[in-house]
FIRO-588692 format. One record per residue: residue number from 1; z, x, y of N, C-alpha, C in turn; chain; residue in three letters. Coordinates in Angstrom, 2 decimals, decimal comma, padded with zeros to 5 digits, m for minus. Each point is the difference from the previous one (the first is absolute). Example, Ala and Ser with C-alpha at 12.3 -4.5 7.8 and 13.67 -1.06 7.14 Angstrom:
BEGIN
     i      n_c3      n_c1      n_c2     ca_c3     ca_c1     ca_c2      c_c3      c_c1      c_c2   ch    aa
     1    007,80    013,19   m005,69    000,00   m000,89    001,19    000,00    000,90    001,20    A   Ala
     2   m000,72   m000,35    001,05    000,06    000,82    001,19    000,73   m000,77    001,09    A   Ser
END
This chain:
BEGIN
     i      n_c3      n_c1      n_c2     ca_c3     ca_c1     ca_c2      c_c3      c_c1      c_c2   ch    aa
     1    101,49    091,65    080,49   m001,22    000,64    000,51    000,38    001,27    000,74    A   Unk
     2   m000,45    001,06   m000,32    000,09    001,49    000,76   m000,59   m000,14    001,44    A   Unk
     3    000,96    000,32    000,86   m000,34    000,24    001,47   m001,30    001,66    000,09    A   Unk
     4   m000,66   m000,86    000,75   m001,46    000,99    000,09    000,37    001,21    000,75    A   Unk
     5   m000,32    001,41   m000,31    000,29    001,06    000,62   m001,18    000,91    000,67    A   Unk
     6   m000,86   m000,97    000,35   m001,39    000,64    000,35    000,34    000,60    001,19    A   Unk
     7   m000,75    001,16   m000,32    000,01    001,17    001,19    001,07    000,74    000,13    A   Unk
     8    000,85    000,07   m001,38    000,90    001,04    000,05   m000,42    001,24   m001,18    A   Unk
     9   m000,28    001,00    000,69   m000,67    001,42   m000,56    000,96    000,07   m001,36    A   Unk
    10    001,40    000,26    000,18    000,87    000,53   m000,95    001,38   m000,63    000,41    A   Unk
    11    000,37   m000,25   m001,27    001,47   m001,08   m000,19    001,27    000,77    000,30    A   Unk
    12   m000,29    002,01   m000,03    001,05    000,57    000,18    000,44   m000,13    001,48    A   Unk
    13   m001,31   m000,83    001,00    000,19    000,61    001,15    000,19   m001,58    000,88    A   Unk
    14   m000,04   m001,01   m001,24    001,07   m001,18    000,79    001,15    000,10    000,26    A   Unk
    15    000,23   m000,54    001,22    001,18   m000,35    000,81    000,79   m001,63   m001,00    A   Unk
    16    001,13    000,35   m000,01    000,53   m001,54   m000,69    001,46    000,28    000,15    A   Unk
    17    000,56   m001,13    000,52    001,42   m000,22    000,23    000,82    000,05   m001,33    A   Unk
    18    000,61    000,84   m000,51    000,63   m000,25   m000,83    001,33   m000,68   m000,42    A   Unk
    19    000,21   m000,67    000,93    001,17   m001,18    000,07   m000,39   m001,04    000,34    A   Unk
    20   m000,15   m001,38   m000,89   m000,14   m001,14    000,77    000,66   m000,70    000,42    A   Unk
    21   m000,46   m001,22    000,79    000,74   m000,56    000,83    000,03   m002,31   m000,31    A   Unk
    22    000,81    000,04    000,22    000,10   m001,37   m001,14   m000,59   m000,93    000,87    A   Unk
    23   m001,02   m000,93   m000,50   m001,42   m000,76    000,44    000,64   m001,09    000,64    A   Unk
    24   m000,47   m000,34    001,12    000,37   m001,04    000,87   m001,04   m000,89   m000,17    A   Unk
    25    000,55   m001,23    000,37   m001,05   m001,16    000,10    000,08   m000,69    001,36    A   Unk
    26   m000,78   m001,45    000,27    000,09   m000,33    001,21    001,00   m001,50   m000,04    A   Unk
    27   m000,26   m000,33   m001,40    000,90   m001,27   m000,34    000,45    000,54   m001,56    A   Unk
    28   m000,23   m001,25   m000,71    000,53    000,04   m001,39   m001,04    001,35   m000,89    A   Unk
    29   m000,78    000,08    000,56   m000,74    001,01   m001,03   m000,26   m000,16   m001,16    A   Unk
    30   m000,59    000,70   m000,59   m000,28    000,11   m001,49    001,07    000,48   m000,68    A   Unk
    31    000,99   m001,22   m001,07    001,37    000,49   m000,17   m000,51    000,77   m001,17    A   Unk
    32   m000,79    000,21   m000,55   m000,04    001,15   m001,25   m000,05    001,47    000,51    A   Unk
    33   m000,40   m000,10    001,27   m000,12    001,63    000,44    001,35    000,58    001,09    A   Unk
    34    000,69   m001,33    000,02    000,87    000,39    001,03    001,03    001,32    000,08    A   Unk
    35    000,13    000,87   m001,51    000,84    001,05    000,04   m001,46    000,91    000,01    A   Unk
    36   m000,86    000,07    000,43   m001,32    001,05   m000,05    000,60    000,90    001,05    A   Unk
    37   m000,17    001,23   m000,05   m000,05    001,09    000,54   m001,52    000,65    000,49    A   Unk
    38    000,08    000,17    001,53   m001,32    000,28    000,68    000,23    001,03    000,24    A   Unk
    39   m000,91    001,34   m000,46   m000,17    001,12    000,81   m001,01    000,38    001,02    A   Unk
    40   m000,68   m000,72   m000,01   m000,83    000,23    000,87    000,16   m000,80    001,66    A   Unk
    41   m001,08    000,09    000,75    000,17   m001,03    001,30   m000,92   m000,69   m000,08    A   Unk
    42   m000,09   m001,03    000,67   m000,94   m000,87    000,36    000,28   m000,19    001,35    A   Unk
    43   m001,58    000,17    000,68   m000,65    000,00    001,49   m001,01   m000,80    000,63    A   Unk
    44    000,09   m001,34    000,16   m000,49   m000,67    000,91   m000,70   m000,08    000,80    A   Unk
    45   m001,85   m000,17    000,35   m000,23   m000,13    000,94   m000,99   m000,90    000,13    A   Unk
    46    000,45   m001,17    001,42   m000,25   m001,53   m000,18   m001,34    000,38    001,24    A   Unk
    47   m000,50   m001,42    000,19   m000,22    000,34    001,44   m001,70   m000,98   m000,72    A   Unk
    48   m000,72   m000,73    001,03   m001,26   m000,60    000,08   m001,03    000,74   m000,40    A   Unk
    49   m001,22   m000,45   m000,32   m001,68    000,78   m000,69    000,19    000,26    001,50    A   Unk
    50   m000,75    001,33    000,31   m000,14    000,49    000,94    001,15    000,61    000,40    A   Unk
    51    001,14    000,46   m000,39    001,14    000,67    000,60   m000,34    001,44   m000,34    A   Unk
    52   m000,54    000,60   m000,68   m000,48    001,22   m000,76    000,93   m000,14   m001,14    A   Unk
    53    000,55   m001,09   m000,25    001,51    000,35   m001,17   m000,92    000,82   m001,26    A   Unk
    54   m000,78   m000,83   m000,88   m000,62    000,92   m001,09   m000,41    001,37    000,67    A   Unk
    55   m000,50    000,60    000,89    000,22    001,65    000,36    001,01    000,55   m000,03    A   Unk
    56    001,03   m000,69    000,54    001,21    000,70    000,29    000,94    000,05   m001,48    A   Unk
    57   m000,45   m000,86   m000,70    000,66    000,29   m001,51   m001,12    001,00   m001,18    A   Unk
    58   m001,06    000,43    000,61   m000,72    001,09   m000,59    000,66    001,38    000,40    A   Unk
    59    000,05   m000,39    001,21    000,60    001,25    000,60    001,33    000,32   m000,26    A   Unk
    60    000,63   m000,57   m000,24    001,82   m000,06   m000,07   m000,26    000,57   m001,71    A   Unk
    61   m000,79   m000,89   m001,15   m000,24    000,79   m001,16   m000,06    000,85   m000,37    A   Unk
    62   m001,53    000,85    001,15    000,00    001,55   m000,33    001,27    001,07    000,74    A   Unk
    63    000,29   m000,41    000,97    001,09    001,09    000,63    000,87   m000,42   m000,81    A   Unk
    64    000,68   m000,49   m001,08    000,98   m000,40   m000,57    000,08    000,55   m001,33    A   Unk
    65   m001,68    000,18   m000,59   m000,53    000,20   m001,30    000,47    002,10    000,33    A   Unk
    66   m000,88    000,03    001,50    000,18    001,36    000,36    001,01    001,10    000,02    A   Unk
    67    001,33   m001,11    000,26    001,16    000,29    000,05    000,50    000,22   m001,46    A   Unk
    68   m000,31   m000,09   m001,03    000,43   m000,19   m001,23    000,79   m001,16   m000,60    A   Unk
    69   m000,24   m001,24    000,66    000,59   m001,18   m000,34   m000,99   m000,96   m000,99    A   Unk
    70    000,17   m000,70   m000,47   m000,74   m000,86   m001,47    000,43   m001,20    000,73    A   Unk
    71   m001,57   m000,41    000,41   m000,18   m001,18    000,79   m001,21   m001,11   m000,51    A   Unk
    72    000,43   m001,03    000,19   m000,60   m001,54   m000,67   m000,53   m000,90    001,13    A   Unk
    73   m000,80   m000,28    000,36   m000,71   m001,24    000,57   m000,09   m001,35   m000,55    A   Unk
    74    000,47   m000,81    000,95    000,06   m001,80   m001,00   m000,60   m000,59    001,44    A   Unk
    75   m000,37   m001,34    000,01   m000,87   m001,05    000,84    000,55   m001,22   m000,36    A   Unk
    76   m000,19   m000,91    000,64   m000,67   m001,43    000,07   m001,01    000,25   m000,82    A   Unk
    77    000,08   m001,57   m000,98   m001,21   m000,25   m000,99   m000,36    000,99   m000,54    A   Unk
    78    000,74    000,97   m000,74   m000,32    000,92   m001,27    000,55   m000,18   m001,22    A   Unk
    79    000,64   m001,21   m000,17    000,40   m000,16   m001,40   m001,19   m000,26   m000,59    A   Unk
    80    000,53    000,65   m001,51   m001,11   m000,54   m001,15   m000,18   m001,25   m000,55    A   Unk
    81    001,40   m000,81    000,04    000,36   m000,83   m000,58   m000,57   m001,53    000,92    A   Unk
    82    000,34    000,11    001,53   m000,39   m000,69    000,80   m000,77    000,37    001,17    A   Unk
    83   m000,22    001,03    000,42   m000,96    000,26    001,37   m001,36   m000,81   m000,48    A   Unk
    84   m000,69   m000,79   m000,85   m001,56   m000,01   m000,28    000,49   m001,60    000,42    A   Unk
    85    001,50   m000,19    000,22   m000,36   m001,52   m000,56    000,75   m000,61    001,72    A   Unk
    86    000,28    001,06    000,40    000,68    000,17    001,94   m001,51   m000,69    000,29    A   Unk
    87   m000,91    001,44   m000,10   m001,56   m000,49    001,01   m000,43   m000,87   m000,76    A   Unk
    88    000,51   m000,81   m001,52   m001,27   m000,87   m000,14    000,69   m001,47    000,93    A   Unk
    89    001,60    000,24    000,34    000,47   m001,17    000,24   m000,50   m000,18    001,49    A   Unk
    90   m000,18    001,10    000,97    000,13    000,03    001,04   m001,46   m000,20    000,47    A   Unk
    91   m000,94   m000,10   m001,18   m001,39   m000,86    000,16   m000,09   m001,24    000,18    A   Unk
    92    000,92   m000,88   m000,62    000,15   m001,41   m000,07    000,97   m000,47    001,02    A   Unk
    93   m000,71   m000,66    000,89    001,12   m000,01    001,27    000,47   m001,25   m000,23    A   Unk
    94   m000,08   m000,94   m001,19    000,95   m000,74    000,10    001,29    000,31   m000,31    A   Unk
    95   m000,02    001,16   m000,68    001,60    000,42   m000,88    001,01    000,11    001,63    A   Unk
    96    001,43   m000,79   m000,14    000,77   m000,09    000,91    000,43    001,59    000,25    A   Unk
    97    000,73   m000,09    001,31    000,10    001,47    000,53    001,83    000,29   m001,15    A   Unk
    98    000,75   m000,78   m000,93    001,05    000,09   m000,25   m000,49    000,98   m001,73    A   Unk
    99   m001,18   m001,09   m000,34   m001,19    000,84   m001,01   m000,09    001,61   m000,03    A   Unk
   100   m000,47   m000,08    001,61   m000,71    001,21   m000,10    001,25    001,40   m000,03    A   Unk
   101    000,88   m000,87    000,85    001,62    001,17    000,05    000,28    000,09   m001,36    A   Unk
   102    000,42   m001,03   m000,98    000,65    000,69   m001,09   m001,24    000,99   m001,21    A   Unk
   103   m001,36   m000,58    000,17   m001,40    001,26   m000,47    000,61    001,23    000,65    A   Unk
   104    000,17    000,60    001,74    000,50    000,98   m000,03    001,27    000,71   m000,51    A   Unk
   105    000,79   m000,98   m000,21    001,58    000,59   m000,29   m000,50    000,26   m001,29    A   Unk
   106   m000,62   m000,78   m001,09   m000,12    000,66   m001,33   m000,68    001,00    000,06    A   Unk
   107   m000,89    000,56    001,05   m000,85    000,99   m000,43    001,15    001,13    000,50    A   Unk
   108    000,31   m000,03    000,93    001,39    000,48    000,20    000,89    000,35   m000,71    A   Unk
   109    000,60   m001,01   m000,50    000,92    000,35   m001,39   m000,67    000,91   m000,77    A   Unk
   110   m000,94   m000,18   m000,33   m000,75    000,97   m001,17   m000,23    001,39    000,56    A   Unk
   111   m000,55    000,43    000,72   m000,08    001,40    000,84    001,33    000,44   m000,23    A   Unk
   112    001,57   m000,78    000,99    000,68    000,37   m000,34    000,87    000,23   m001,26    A   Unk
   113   m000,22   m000,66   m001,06    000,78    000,55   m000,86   m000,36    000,88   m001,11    A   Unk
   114   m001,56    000,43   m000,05   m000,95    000,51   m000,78   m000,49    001,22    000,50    A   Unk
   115   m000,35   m000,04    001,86   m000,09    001,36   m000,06    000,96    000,28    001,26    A   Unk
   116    000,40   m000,47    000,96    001,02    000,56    001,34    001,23    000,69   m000,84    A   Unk
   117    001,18   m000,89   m000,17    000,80    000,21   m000,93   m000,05    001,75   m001,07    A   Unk
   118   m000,87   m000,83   m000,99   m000,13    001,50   m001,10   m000,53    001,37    000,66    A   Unk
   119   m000,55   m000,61    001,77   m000,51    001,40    000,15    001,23    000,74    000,73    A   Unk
   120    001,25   m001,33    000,60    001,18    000,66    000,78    000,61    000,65   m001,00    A   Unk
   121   m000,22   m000,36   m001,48    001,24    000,21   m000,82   m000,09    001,72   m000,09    A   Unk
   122   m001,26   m000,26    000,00   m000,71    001,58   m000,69    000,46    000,84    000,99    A   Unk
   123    000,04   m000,21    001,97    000,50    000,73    000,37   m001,34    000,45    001,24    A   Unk
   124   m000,65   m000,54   m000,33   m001,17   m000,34    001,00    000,03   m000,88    001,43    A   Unk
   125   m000,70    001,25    000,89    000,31   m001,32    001,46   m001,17   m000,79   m000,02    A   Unk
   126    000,21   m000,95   m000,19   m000,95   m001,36    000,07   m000,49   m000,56    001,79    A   Unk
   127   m001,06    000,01   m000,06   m000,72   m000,54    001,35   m000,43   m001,46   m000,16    A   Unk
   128    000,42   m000,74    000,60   m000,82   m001,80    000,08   m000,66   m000,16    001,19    A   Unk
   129   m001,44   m000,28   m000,39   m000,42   m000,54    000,98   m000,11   m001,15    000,08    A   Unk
   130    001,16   m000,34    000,89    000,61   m001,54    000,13    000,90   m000,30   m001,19    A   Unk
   131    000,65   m000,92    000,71    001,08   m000,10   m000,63    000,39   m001,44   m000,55    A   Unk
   132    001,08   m000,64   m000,28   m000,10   m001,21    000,41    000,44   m000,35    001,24    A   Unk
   133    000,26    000,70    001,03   m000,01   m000,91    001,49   m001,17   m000,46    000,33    A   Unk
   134   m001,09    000,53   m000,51   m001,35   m000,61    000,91   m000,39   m001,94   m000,81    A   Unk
   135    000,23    000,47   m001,59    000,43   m001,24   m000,53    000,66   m001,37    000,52    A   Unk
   136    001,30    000,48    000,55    000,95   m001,17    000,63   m000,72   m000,65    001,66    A   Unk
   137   m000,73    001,33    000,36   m000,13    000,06    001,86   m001,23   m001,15   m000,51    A   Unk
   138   m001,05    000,23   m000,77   m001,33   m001,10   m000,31    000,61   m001,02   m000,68    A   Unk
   139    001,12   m000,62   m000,59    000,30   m000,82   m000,33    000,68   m001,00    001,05    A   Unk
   140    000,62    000,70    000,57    001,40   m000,57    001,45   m001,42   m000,81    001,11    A   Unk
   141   m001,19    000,92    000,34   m000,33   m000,37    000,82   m001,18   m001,31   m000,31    A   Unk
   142    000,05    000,15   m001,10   m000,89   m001,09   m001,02    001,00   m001,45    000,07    A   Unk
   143    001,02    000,04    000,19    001,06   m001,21   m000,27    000,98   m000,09   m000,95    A   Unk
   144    000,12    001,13   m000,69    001,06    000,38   m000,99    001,16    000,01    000,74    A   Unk
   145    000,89   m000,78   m000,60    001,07    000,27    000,24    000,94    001,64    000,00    A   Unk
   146    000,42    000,83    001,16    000,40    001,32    000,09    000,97   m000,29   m000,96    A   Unk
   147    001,24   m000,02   m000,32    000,85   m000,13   m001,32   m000,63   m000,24   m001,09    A   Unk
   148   m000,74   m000,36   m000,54   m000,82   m000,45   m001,33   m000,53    000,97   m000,44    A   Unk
   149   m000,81    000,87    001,23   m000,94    000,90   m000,50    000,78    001,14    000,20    A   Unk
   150    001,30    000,28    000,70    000,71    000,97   m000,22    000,85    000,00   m001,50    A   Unk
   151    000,29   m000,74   m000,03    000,55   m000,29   m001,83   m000,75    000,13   m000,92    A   Unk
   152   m001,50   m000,59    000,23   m000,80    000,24   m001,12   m000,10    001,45   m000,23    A   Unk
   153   m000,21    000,83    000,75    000,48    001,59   m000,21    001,17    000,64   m000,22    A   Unk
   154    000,74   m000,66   m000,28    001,14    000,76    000,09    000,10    001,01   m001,48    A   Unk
   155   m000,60   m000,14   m000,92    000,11    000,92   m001,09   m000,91    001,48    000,23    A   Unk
   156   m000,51    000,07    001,24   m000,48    001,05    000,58    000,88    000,90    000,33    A   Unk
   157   m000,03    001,53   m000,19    000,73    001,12    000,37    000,12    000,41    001,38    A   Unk
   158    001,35    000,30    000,63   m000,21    000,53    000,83   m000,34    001,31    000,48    A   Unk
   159   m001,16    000,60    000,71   m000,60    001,22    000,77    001,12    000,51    000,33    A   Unk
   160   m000,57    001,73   m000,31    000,57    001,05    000,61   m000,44    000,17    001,33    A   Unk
   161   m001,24   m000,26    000,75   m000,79   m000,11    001,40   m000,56   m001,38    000,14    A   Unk
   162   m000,39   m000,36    000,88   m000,72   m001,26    000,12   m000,94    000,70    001,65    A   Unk
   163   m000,71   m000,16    000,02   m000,85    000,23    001,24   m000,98   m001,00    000,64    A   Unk
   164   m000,12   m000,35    000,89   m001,00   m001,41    000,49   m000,83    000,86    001,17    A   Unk
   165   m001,85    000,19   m000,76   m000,58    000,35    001,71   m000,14   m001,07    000,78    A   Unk
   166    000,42    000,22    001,05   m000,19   m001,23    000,56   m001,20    000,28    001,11    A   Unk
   167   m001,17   m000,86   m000,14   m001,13   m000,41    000,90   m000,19   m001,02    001,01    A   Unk
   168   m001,00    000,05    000,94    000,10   m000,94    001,05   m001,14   m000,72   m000,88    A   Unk
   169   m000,09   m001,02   m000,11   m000,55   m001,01   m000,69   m001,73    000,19    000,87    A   Unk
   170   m000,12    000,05    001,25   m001,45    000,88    000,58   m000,51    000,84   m000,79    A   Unk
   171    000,54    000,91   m000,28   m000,05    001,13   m000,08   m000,31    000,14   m001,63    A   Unk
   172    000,74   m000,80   m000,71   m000,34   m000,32   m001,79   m001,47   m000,57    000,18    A   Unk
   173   m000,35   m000,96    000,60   m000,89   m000,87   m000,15   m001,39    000,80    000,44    A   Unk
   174    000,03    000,93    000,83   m000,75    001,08    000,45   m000,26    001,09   m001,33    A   Unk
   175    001,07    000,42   m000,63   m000,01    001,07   m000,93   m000,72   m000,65   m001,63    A   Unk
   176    000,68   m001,50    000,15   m000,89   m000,29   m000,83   m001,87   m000,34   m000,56    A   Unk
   177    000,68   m000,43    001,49   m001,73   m000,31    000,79   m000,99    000,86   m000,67    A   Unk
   178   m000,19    001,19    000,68   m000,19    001,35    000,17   m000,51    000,59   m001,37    A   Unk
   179    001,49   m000,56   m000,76   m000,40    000,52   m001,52   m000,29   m000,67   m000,91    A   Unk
   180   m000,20   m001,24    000,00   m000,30   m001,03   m001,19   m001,76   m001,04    000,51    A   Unk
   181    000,23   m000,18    001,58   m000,81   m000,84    001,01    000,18   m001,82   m000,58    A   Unk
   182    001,71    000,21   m000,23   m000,16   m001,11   m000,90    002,09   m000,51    000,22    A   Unk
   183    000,34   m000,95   m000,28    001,18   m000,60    000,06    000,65   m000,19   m001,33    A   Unk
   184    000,75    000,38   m000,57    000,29   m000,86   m001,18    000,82   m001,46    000,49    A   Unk
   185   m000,44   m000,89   m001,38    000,37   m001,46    000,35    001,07   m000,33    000,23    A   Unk
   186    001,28    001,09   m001,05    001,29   m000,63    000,48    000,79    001,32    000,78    A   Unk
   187   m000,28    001,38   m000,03    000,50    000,27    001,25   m000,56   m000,13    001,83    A   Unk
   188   m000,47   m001,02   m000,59   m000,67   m000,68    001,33    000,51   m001,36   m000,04    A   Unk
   189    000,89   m000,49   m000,67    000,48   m001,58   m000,02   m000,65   m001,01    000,02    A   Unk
   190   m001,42    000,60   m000,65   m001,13   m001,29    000,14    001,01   m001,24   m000,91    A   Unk
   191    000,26    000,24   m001,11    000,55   m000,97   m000,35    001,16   m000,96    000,43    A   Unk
   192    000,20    000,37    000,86    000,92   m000,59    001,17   m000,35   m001,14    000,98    A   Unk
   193   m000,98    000,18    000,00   m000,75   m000,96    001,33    000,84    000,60    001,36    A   Unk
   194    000,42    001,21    000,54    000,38    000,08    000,97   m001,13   m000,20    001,48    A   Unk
   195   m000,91    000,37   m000,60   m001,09    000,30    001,40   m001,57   m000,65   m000,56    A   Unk
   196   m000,71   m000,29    000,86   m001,18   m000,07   m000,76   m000,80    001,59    000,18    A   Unk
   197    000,45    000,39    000,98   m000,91    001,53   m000,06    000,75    000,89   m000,89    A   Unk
   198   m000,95    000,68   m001,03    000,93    000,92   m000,30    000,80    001,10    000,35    A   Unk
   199   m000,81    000,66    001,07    001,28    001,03    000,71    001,36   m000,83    000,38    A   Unk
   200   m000,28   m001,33    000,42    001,34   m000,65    000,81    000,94    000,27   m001,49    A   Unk
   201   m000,64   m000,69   m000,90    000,96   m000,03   m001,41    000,60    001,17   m000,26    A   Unk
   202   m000,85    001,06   m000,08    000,30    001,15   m000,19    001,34    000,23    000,44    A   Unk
   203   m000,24    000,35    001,32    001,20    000,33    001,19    001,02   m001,28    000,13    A   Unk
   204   m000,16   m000,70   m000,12    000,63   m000,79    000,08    001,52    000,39   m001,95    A   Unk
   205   m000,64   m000,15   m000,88    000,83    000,11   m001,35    000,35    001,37    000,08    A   Unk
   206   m000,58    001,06    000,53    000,82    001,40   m000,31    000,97    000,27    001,86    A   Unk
   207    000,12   m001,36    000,19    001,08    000,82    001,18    001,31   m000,99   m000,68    A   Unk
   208   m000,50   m001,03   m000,94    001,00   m001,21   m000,77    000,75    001,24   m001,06    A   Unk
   209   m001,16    000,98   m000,71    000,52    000,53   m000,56    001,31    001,41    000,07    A   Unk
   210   m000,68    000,57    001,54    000,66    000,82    000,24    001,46   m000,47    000,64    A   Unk
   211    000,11   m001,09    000,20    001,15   m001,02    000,50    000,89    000,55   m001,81    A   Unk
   212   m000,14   m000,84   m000,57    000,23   m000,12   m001,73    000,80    001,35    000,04    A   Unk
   213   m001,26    001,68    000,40    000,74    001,01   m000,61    001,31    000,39    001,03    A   Unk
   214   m000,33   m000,01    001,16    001,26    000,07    001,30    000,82   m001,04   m000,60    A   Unk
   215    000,10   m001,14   m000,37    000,94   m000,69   m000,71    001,01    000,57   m001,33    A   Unk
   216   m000,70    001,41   m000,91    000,16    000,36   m000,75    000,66    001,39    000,07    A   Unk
   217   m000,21    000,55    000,95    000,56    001,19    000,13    001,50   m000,14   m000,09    A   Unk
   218    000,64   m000,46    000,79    001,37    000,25   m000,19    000,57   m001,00   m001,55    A   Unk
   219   m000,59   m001,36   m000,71    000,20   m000,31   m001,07    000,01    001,10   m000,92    A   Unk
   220   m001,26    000,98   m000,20   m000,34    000,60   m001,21   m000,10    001,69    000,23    A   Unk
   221    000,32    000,35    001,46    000,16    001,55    000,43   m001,64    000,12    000,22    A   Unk
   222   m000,51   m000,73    000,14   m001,53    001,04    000,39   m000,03    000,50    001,49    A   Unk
   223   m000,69    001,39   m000,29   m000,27    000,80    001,13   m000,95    000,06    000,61    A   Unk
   224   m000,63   m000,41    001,07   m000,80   m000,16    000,77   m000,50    001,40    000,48    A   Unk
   225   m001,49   m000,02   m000,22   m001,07    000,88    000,34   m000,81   m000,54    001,04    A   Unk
   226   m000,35    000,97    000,99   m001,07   m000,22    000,85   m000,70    000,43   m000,49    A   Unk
   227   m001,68   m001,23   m000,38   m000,99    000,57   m000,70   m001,47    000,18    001,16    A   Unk
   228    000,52   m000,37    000,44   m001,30   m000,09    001,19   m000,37    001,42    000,26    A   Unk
   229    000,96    001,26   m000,36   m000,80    000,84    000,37   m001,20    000,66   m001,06    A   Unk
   230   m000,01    000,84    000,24   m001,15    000,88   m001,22    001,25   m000,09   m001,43    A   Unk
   231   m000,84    000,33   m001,08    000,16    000,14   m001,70    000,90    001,51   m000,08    A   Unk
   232   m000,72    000,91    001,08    001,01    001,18   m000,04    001,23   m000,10    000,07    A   Unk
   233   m000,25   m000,09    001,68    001,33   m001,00    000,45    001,32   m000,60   m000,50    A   Unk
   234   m000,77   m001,03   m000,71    000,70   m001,37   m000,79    000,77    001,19   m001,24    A   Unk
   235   m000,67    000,62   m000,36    000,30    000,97   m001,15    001,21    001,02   m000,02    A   Unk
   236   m000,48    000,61    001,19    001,28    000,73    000,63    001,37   m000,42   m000,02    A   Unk
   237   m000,30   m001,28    000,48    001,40   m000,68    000,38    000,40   m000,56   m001,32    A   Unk
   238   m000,41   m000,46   m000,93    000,13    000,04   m001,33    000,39    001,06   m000,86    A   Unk
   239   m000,63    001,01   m000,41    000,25    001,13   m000,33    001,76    000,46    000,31    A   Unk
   240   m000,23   m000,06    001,63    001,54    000,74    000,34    001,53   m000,91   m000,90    A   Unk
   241   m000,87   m001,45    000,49    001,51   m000,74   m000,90   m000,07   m000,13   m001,13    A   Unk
   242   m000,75    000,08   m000,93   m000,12    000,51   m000,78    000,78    001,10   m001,01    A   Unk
   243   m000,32    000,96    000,66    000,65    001,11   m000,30    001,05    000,25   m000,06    A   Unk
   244    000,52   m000,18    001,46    001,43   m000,41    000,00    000,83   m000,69   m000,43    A   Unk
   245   m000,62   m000,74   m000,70    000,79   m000,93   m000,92    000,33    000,10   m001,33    A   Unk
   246   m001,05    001,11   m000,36   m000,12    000,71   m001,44    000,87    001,01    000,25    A   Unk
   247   m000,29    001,13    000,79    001,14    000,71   m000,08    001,41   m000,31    000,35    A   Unk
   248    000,49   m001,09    001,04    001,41   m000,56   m000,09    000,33   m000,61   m001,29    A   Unk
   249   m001,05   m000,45   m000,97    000,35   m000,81   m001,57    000,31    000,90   m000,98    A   Unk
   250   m000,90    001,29    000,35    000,04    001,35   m000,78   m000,72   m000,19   m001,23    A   Unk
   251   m001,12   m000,38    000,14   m000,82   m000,58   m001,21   m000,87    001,18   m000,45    A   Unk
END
């Protein structure tokens, strides 16, 4: 599948590494791709509904697109193959939470090897919004065993950036508030039985969760963002490392 090049004016005026760099994994990987050559980067950015993360990966797109770089957007639940069959599972709340982890890892697998991958090959910096850490952090705090669900990923690539905004769990629950007037069921841990109120649940599963990603930083290199401030802000401070990281790669 051809990595999408939307919003690039003219191909003379992409940016692309012309040396690649030989594809890492997190465990055993996908042994058919293991001599693949990546030219491109892949950039990371994790973080709760309400962190601004989807802004801050619009924004990182166009200053990137601006710059003359050939850039790709991927998600949670966008496979073709399995994202329809993620939300139909995650309707039926009897399906076990071990169910619902390996529905994401396949939809997972598929993103990655269909479009992340072919879009590094091409030489494109790839943006995720989310990654699989947010995967393992809702699984761990569900009762998954942390080793299990770190292995079950392991044929996942390792990031050129990884970034985590990190929010005060108040402060999400406010932003969501605000903008939806509404909770979702499981980033609110209704399915948990933690609380009977739902704010308690709420706050209660995203401070379990933000435990999970502070657990993760030094495992998997993620970099911690203060998101609490403004989108500008948050952006700025993004942007700069960013950059700097492109031009120390020389991409």
């Amino acid at each position: 599948m051809n990595p999408s090049m939307a919003g690039i004016r003219s191909l003379r005026n992409i940016r692309m590494s012309p040396v690649g760099h030989q594809i890492s994994f997190y465990g055993d990987g996908i042994h058919y791709l293991r001599r693949t050559k990546l030219k491109g980067k892949l950039i990371v950015i994790e973080g709760p509904d309400g962190s601004g993360r989807s802004s801050q990966v619009e924004l990182i797109k166009d200053k990137l697109e601006s710059d003359g770089h050939a850039v790709t957007t991927t998600g949670l639940k966008r496979s073709e193959l399995i994202g329809a069959g993620v939300l139909a599972a995650k309707q039926k709340l009897p399906v076990g939470q071990k169910t619902l982890a390996l529905f994401y890892a396949a939809d997972f697998a598929d993103r990655l090897e269909h479009h992340i991958i072919p879009s590094l090959e091409a030489g494109s910096i790839v943006i995720a919004d989310r990654y699989i850490y947010t995967l393992i952090a809702r699984s761990v705090v569900r009762g998954i065993n942390r080793k299990w669900t770190n292995d079950l990923f392991g044929f996942a690539i390792v990031p050129d950036q990884i970034f985590y905004l990190d929010v005060s769990p108040d402060k999400l629950f406010h932003r969501i508030f605000q903008k939806y007037s509404a909770l979702d069921y499981y980033e609110a841990g209704a399915d948990m039985g933690l609380a009977e109120d739902l704010f308690d649940s709420f706050i209660i599963y995203q401070r379990r969760m933000a435990q999970e990603f502070k657990r993760m930083e030094k495992l998997y290199g993620l970099i911690p963002v203060d998101a609490n401030r403004t989108i500008p802000e948050v952006n700025k401070d993004l942007q700069g490392r960013i950059s700097s990281y492109l031009d120390a790669s020389k991409v």
